[in-house]
C-alpha positions, 0 to 999 in steps of 0.5 A: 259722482261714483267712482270705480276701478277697472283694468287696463286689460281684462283679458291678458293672462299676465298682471296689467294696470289697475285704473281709477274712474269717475264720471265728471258730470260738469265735462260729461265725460270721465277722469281716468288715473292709473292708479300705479297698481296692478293685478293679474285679471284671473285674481280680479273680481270683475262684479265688486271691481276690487281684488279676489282672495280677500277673506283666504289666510293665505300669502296672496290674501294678504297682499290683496288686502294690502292692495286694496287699502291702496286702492280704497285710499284713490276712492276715499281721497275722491270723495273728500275732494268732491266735497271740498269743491262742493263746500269751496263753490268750485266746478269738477275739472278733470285737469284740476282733479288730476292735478289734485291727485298727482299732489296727494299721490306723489305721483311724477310725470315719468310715466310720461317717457312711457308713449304708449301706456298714455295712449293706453290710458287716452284709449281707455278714457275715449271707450268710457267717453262714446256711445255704443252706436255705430258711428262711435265704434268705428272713431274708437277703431280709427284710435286703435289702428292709430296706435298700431301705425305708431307702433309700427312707426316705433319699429321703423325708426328703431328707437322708442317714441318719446313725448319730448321727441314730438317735433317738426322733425318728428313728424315729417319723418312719420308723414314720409313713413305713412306714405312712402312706407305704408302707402296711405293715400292723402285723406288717410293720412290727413284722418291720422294726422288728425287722430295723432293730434286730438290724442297730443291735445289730450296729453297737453291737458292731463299733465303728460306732454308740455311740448306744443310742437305738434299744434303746428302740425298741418296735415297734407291736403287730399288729393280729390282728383286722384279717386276712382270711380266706374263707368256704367260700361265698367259696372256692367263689364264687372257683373258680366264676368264669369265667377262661377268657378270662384263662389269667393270673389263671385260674392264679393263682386256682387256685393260690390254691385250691389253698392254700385246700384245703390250707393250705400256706404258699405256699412248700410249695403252689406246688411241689407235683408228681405225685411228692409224691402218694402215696396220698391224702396230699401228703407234702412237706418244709417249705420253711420248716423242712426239719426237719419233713414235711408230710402232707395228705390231698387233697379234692375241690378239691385233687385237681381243681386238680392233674388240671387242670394234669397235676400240674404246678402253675402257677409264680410268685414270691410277688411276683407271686402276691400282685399277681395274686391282688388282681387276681382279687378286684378282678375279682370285685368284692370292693372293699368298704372294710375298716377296719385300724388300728395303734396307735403309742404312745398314737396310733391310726392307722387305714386305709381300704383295699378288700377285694381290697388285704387278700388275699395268699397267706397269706390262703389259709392262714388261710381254710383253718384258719378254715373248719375250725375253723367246722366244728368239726374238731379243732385237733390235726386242722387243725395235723396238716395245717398243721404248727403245733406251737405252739396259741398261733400256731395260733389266730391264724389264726382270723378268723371273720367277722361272719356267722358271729359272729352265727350262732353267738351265735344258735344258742346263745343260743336260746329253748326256752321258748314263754311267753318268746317271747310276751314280744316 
């Protein structure tokens, strides 16, 4: 039940927040309180997590001091609260505690009005929660840029967000700001949303919000049709295309490739090295669940894209892997307007956007199980190479395009009878 303190953030070069911690054994996770002070980081003593200047005979020592007592009154009040539930046979709550505290720190709820100090305090709270794998990290990155969309939302409506403001209004305005303004496709959307109100539960639980507005907020259905995936034509058009007087996009083509011809989400493609290769399999661990090991065979295509670069593949962010991979297809001359639409409510929005702004990564992923599956491969086969466990997530990846539509429908519904035939 050790507690500790920390700073709001440690690498401003201006005073931030000094927050009180400890790790609830009961909830297996940890109550984070701010303690109202702060400090500049350049006077804090990151190793004994209390003030510097302690022992200096100086105005600054001096106020130190003074802060932390005030500190050392959130820890020895956590201690006897401890106690106290121990002798009374009460399990640690967090929203007990926090409640506790806010009675012996007189504290109010007006930091409630302040949206993204809350956030702040969430945000530390869930770093302190999860893991450093993978997986935990990308979730805690999700938070972020949700926090940022927010921001950006604040800006938009030139007013501040309050909590007391969360309400059907409110959000049909920012679903119509993420599509319309941002340009989000559904299952983005549908992610935030989701984001947005796991942080509004959290809020609701500590004390900071007593509106339940939100829980009735229902996210715009994906739209599954609308993705794009490749042709096995389209793949070998993609590779064929001379790049050679641009070593940028040449690069990140090839790595997109390489996700065509194996169907690793990026995250496992883009890392693969000369000591994955054993045998004619690329064996991995999965970035995304460490728990489960990939095993794909190599082919033609994949084994000349890491001959090509000394089984040392090309690296770039995700970000930037998706900017440049538009670039590529921009350049090729994949510009025709497709149609994607999301439906809010009863209201249909639809959106007009070029070819090359629907490819990412991910589209390699699915155009690799799409042109399997046209091949008539097995789906145990395909999610033996993907690591799809679930059959029903498998299949959302399959995107046949309207050729391939066409030829299939032709190719069963075929006369054998020559009278019929005379009919036409």
């Amino acid at each position: 039940m050790k507690s500790t303190f920390f700073l709001r953030k440690p690498n401003d070069n201006k005073e931030t927040s000094i927050l009180f911690s400890a790790y609830i054994k009961n909830e297996g996770r940890k109550f984070v309180y701010s303690t109202g002070e702060t400090v500049n980081p350049k006077d804090w003593d990151f190793d004994n997590r209390q003030p510097k200047h302690l022992q200096d005979k100086t105005e600054k020592g001096n106020k130190h001091r003074v802060l932390k007592r005030q500190l050392d009154r959130y820890s020895s009040f956590y201690v006897d609260l401890v106690q106290n539930y121990k002798l009374t046979r009460r399990d640690l709550i967090i929203s007990d505690i926090r409640s506790d505290f806010d009675t012996e720190f007189k504290r109010t709820k007006s930091i409630a009005s302040k949206f993204f100090e809350v956030y702040d305090i969430f945000l530390t709270e869930k770093k302190n929660d999860y893991t450093e794998d993978a997986n935990s990290q990308t979730t805690i990155k999700r938070y972020e840029y949700n926090k940022k969309l927010l921001i950006d939302f604040e800006t938009y409506l030139k007013k501040k967000i309050h909590f007391n403001q969360i309400n059907k209004t409110f959000y049909n305005s920012l679903i119509d700001f993420c599509i319309n303004q941002k340009k989000h496709s559904a299952n983005t959307v549908r992610r935030n949303v989701g984001l947005f109100k796991t942080f509004l539960y959290w809020s609701l639980e500590n004390g900071y919000t007593y509106k339940t507005d939100f829980q009735k907020f229902k996210a715009p259905k994906a739209q599954q049709t609308d993705e794009v995936a490749l042709t096995l034509d389209q793949v070998q058009e993609i590779f064929g295309y001379d790049l050679t007087k641009n070593e940028r996009l040449e690069k990140v083509r090839d790595l997109f490739v390489f996700g065509c011809a194996t169907g690793m989400r990026y995250s496992n493609y883009s890392k693969v090295n000369k000591n994955d290769i054993q045998g004619s399999f690329i064996k991995v661990r999965d970035q995304k669940n460490t728990d489960k090991a990939l095993e794909v065979p190599l082919n033609d295509f994949s084994m000349y894209v890491l001959k090509k670069y000394d089984y040392k593949l090309p690296k770039l962010s995700n970000q930037k892997f998706n900017d440049y991979i538009k670039e590529v297809f921009k350049l090729i001359g994949y510009d025709e307007h497709t149609k994607k639409t999301i439906k809010v409510g009863k209201k249909i929005i639809e959106q007009i956007n070029p070819l090359y702004e629907r490819i990412s990564s991910h589209t390699a992923r699915r155009s690799f199980i799409t042109i399997m599956k046209n091949k008539k491969i097995p789906d145990k086969v395909i999610m033996s190479y993907t690591g799809h466990k679930s059959l029903e997530v498998f299949n959302k990846y399959y995107k046949p395009n309207n050729d391939e539509r066409k030829d299939f429908m032709q190719n069963v519904w075929k006369m054998e009878n020559a009278q019929l035939k005379k009919v036409n």
